[in-house]
N, C-alpha and C positions, 0 to 999 in steps of 0.2 A: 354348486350350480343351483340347489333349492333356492341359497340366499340371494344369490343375483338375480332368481327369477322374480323374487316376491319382492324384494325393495327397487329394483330399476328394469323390472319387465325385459330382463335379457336370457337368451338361452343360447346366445353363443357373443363370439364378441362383435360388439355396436359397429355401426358404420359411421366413420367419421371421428373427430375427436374422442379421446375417453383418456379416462387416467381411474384404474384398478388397485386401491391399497387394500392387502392385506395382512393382519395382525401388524401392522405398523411400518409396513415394508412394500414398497411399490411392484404389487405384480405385470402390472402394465401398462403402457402408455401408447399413444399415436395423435400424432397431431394433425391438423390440415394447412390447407392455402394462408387459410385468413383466423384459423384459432390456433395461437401458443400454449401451451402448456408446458412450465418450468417448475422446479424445484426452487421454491425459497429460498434466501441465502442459510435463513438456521436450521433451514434442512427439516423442517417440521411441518413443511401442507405444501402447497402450490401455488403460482401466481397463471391465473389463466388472463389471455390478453385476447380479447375478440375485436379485429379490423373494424375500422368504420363501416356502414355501409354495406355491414358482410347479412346474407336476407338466407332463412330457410337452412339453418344449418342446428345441430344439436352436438352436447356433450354429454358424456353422462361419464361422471365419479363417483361409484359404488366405494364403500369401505365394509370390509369382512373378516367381525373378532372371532377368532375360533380358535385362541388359543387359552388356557386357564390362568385366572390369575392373570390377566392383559388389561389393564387401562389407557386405552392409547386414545392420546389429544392429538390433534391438528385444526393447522389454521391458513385456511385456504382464501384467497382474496380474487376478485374476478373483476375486469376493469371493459366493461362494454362499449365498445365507441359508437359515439355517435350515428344517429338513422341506422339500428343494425336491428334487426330481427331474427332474435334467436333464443332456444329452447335446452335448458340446463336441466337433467336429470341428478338428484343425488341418491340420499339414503346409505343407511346403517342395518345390516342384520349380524344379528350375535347368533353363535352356536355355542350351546355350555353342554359341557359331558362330563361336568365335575363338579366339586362342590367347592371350587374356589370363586366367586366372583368374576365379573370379564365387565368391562364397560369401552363405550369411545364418548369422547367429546370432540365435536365439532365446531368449530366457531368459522365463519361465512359471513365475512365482505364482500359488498355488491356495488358497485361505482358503474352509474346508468349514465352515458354520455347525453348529450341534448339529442331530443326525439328517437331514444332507444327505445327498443320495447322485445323487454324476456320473460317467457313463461318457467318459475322453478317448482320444481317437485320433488318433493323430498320425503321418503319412506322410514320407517322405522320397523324392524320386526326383530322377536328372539325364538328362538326355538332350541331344543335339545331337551334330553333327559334328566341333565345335570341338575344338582340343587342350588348352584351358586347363584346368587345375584345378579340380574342384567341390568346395568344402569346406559342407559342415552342420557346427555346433557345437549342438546342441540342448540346454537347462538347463530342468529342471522340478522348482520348488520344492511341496512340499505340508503344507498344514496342517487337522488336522484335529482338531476337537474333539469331544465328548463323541457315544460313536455313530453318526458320520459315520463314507459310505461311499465308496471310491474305485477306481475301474478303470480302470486305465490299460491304452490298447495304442499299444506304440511298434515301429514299425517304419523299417526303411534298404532299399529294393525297388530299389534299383540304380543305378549309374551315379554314386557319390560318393568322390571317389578319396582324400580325409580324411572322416575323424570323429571328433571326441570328445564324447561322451555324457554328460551328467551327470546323477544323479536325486538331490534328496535331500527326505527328507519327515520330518516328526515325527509322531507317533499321539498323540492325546488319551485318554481310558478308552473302555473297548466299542468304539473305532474298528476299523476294516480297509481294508488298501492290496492290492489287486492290480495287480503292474504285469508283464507279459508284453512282451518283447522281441525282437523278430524284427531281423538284421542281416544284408544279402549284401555282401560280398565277391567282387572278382575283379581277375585281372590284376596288379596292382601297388599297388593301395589297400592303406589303413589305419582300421580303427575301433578306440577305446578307446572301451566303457562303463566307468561309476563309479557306483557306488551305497551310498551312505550315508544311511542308514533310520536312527532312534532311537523307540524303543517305550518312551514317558512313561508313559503311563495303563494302571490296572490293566484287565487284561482285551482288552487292544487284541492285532492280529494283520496279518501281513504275507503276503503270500506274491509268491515273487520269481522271476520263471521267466524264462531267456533262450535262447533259439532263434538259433544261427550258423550260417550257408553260407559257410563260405570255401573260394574257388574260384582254380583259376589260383597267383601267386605272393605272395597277399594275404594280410594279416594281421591277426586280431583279438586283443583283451584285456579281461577283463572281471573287474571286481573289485567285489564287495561286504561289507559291513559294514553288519551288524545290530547295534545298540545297547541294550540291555534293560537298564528302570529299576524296573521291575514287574512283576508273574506276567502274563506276555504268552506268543505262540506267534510262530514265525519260522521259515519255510522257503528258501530257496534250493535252485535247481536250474536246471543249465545243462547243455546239449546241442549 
């Protein structure tokens, strides 16, 4: 319950859509009218499928390592249709009580239909007594096509003694990506962000902002590359 509360602001279960994995095994699910949520065929993340035109609706898929010695990947893909406005919750917390290592890796396909527009959030937190190692690998692929909107907030809120971050996205015409990045550090961790953005379509526009606290003996890195194919805009700024 700690870790649901601090990576996806829940203290009981969501209203609406949600899909709940823990230590690599699906604790829960519920779907609605106009959002699918399935089981990939390899059986290893989700295919979330949101209705054209579906306005004011949220999902949220938490993932919860709390078992020792657990490295669990998935690879979850999300297909927005068209004119739909909606709000995707994700995030990772780790619990370690031991001194074996625990990690997840995430990887996050985003297919914006024309004049989509979703807000994602994605948390990262570890906590526990344990000695072992909390590694997050977080991958957020995005695609977006004509006038589709995108906001992303990615944040690492503590307690992750690796990272490495990856974003990459392509712009279609009239599209825009906001993605904001918040990252703490402390102690003797490590985060590398990556971000490789390509701006296809004329008119399309990026803005790319990352926020660090490194604390203690910890270290971050963060690299980006804007790609421009067309009379587009592209900001970067880091702090």
């Amino acid at each position: 319950k700690e870790l649901l509360k601090a990576v996806a602001d829940l203290e009981s279960l969501p209203k609406g859509a949600y899909n709940i994995r823990r230590n690599g095994k699906l604790l829960g699910r519920e779907i609605s009218a106009n959002i699918l949520i399935e089981t990939n065929r390899e059986g290893n993340g989700i295919i979330i499928t949101i209705k054209p035109s579906t306005k004011g609706e949220s999902v949220h898929i938490p993932v919860i390592v709390s078992q020792a010695g657990l490295h669990d990947v998935v690879y979850n893909t999300f297909i927005i249709g068209e004119d739909s406005d909606v709000t995707i919750v994700a995030g990772c917390g780790i619990h370690c009580g031991s001194s074996e290592s625990q990690g997840h890796e995430g990887i996050h396909e985003f297919r914006l239909g024309k004049n989509a527009v979703m807000k994602y959030v994605e948390k990262h937190v570890a906590l526990g007594e344990g000695k072992g190692r909390r590694i997050l690998n977080p991958t957020t692929r995005v695609f977006l096509e004509d006038n589709a909107r995108a906001e992303m907030e990615l944040s690492q809120i503590g307690g992750v003694d690796s990272a490495n971050r990856l974003n990459e996205a392509e712009l279609g015409p009239s599209s825009s990506l906001i993605i904001t990045e918040r990252v703490l550090t402390d102690g003797n961790q490590t985060a590398v962000s990556r971000n490789e953005i390509i701006l296809i379509g004329h008119g399309s526009k990026t803005n790319l902002v990352s926020r660090s606290v490194i604390k203690g003996d910890s270290s971050q890195n963060f690299y980006a590359t804007l790609e421009a194919r067309a009379k587009c805009f592209g900001h970067i700024e880091c702090d």
